[in-house]
N, C-alpha and C positions, 0 to 999 in steps of 0.2 A: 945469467948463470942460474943454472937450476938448486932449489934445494935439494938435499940431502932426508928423502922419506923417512921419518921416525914412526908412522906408524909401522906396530907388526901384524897385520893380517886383519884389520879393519879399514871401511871404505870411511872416506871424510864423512860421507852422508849416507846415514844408515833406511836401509829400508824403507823404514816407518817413522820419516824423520818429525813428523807432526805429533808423535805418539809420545814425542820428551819434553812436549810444549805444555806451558799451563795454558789458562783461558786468556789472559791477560799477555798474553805471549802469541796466543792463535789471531789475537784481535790485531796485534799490530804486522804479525808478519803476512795477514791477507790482506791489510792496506800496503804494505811498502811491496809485495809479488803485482799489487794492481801498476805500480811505478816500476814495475820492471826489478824489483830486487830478487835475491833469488837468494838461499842458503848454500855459504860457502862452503860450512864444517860446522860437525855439533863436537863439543870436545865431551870427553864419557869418562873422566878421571872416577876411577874405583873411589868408591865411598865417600863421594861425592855430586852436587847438583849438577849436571849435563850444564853446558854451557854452548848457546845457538848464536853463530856469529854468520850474519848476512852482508852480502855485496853488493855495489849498486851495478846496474848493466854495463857502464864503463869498466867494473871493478877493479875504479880508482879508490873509493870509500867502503872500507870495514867498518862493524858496527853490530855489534850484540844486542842481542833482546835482554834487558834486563828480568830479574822474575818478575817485576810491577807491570813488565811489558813495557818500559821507557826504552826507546832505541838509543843507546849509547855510542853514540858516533865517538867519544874520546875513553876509551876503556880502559882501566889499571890492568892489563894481562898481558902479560909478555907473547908479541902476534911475531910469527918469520912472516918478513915480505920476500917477493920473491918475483 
């Protein structure tokens, strides 16, 4: 079953998706692209930190960049699977 798009007029992954990354965040997410991960969605809530959530090649396993750059494989954020 498909979801139901909530975004309005933004792509999951913007443009210059490395451009919302800290240094601490660029270090881990060019080690886990070496394993095949990839960025799923950055989420962009207004007046708020960007939040980068990565997939692994199966994309069986979500999993954010924290801001320390710690890959949180078990996130407090309410994720639609789908």
């Amino acid at each position: 079953m498909e979801q139901e798009e909530k975004r309005k007029g933004i792509k999951p992954v913007p443009d210059d998706p490395l451009g919302y990354l800290n240094e601490a965040q660029l270090f881990t997410y060019r080690r886990m692209a070496a394993f095949g991960w990839r960025i799923k969605f950055i989420r962009r809530p207004k007046y708020q930190i960007p939040v980068c959530v990565m997939t692994d090649s199966d994309e069986t396993i979500l999993a954010l960049i924290e801001r320390n750059g710690f890959l949180n494989k078990q996130p407090d954020i309410p994720l639609r699977r789908g």
